[in-house]
N, C-alpha and C positions, 0 to 999 in steps of 0.2 A: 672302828677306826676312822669313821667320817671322813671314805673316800666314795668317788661316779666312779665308774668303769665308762669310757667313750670310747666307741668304733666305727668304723666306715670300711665302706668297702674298699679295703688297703691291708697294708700286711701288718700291720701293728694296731693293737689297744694301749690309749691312751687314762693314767689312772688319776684323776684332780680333785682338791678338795671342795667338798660342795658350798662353803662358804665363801670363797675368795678367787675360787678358780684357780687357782695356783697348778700347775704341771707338780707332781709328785714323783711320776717315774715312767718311762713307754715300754710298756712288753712286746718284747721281736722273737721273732721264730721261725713263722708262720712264710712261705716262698711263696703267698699269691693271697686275693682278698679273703680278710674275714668278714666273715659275714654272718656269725651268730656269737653269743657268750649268754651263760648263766651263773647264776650265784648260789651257792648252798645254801642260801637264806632266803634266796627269793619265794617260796612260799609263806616265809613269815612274814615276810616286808608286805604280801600280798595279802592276807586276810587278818591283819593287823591285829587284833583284839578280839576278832570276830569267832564267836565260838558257836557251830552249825547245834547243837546240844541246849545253849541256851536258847530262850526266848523273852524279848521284851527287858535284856539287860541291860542296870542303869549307864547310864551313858561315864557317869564320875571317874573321873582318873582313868581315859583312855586312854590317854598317852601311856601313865605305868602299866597297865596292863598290857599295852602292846610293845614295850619292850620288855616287859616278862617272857612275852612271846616270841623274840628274836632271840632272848638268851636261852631259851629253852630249846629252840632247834638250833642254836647256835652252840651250844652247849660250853665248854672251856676251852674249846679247842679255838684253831685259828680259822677264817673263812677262807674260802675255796673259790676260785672262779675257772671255768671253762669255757674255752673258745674253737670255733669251728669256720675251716676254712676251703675255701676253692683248690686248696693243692692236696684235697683228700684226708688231709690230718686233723687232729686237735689236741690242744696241750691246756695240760692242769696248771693253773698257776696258786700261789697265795700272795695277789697283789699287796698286801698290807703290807709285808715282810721284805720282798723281795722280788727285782724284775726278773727271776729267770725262772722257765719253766721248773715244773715239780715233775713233770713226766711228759711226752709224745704218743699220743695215742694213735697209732697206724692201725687198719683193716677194712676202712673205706676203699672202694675203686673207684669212687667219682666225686663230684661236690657235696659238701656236705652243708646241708639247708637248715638243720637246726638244732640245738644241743638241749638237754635241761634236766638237773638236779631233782631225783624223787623230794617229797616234800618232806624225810627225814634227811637225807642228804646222805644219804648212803648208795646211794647207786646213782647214774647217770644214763640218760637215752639219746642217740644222734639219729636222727634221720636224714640220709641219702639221695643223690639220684641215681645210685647203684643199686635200687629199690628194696634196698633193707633197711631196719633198724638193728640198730646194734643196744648192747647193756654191759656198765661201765661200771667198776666201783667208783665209789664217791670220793674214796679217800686216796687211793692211791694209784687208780685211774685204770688197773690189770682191767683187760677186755674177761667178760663173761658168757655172754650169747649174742649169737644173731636170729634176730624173726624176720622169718622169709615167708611171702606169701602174697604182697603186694608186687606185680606184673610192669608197673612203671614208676614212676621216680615217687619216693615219698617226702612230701614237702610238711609235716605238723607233726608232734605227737604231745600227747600230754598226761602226767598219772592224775592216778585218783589220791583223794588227799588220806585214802590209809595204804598209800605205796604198794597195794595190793593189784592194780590192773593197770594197762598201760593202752592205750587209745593213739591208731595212727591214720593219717590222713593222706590220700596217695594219689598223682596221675589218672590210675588206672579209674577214678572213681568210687571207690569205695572207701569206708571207714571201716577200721578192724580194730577188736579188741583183744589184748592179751593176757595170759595169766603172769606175773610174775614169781611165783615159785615154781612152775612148771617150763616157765616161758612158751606156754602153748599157746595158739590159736584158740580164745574163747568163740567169738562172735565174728562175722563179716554181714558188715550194714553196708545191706546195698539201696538204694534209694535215689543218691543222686543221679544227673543226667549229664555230667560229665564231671573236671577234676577237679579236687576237694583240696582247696589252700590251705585252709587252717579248721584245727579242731581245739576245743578247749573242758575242761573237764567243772562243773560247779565243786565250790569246796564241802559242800555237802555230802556230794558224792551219789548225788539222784541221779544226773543230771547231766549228757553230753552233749556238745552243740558241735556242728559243723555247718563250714560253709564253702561253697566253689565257685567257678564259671558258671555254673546255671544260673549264679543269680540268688541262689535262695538260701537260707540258712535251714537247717534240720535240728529239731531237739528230740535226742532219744531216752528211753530209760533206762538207768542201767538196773 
């Protein structure tokens, strides 16, 4: 539908066409800053064509192939955006369609730092400073689990790109891994020397990185 999602930390996303700029519609809800959103597509918009399987493919017709690849995680359906805010909630929207929330998703107790779409788009993760992660449906936003096990606030998280693990990054300094059919505690990577901002996962799926206030970046294996 060649629309931006734009936000600030304010109580509204703003939805404009990427060609002209044009205001298209403001989604409100939200009673304090948002401060994160994701898109059900944002893993295809992210490794565009790129397929961790091949090697050494021709470069011809990247464009169509990488919109094969948005319509493939895109599927028939319509896109999905999710937004996470300072007043503990997050709402599902379908900005193409329409400004008004598709659902409220409440179960946070504090800020919430960051939202994001499995790379099928079938689930969603918010991480807290109520020092959980939570797991979302994708489609119609019913809460499913919390993983608990992180001590202070969790500011990252990110899956793997076969929706099977899920990677969070926390205050307390450490990185943990989860299962997602179990939603258990796999792995806690401990290493850093104090707290871990952001983690991100390669699309390959070898491959974790984190990084903190120490200073340093870490690459683990999975």
């Amino acid at each position: 539908d060649h629309l931006i999602a734009v936000t600030k930390q304010w109580y509204q996303r703003r939805v404009r066409g990427p060609k002209d700029g044009v205001l298209c519609r403001t989604l409100q809800g939200h009673a304090h800053w948002v401060n994160t959103m994701a898109l059900n597509t944002d893993y295809a918009i992210r490794i565009g064509n790129w397929d961790p399987s091949l090697q050494g493919k021709n470069e011809t017709g990247v464009a169509s192939d990488a919109l094969s690849v948005y319509k493939k995680f895109s599927g028939s359906g319509e896109e999905f955006m999710v937004s996470g805010s300072d007043d503990f909630t997050m709402f599902l929207w379908s900005p193409a369609s329409s400004d008004k929330p598709l659902c409220r998703m409440t179960g946070h107790q504090q800020i919430i730092n960051q939202v994001m779409f499995s790379p099928n788009g079938r689930r969603i993760a918010s991480a807290s400073f109520d020092k959980s992660v939570k797991v979302w449906d994708g489609r119609t936003g019913k809460y499913i689990s919390t993983l608990r096990g992180h001590v202070k606030a969790v500011y990252q998280v990110s899956w793997s790109a076969d929706n099977k693990l899920l990677v969070s990054g926390s205050a307390d300094s450490t990185v943990k891994v989860w299962c997602m059919k179990t939603f258990a505690l796999l792995q806690d990577l401990a290493g850093h020397a104090d707290e871990v901002y952001t983690v991100d996962w390669s699309p390959c799926g070898s491959r974790v990185v984190s990084g903190g206030k120490d200073r340093v970046l870490k690459l683990w294996r999975s």
